[in-house]
N, C-alpha and C positions, 0 to 999 in steps of 0.2 A: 379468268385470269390465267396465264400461262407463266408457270414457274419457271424458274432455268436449272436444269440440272448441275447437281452436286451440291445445289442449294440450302438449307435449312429451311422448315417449312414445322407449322403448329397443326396438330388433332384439331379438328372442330369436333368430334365424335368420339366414345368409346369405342373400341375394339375388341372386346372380352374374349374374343376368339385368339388374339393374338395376347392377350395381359394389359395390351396398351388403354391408354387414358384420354380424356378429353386437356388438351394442353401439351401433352407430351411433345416433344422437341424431335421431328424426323428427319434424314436426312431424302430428298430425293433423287432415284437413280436413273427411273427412265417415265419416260411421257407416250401414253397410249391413247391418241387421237382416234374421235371415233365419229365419222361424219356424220351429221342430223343429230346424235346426242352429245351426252354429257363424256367429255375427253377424261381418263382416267392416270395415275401414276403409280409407277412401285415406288416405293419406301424402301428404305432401312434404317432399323431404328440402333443403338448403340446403347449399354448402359453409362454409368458414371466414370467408369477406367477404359472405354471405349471398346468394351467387346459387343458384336453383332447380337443383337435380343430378338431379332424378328428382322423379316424382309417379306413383303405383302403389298399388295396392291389396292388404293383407295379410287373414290371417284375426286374428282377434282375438288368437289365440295364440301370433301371431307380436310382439306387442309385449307391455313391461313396462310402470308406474310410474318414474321416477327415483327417486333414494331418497335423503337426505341423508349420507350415506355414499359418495353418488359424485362422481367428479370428470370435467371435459370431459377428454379427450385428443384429440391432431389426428392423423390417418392420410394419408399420401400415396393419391388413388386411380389406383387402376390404367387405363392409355389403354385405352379399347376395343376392342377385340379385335374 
């Protein structure tokens, strides 16, 4: 599946390297096509008052679609370790 940039896109994955969570709500910035494998994306992810928490790059199949069936919920994150 091919997202469209400036999108909103779900974690299928944890990230613990970054804090992030399986579900988290990301936004995507750019699409790294990679012929014969798997195409990957950067992210950015935002807290709840919309400051940047992270900006990282997943494989494609590390994100969903939203779906009209979901709903936001808020997560305290974890201090960094």
């Amino acid at each position: 599946m091919t997202f469209e940039l400036y999108t909103d896109a779900v974690l299928t994955r944890d990230l613990p390297e970054d804090g992030l969570c399986t579900g988290d709500v990301v936004k995507i910035v750019d699409h790294h096509p990679v012929p014969g494998g798997e195409d990957g994306y950067s992210i950015e992810v935002f807290n709840a008052i919309g400051e940047t928490i992270a900006v990282t790059s997943v494989p494609e199949s590390a994100l969903e679609t939203l779906r009209p069936n979901e709903v936001f919920s808020v997560r305290r994150l974890a201090p960094a370790a």
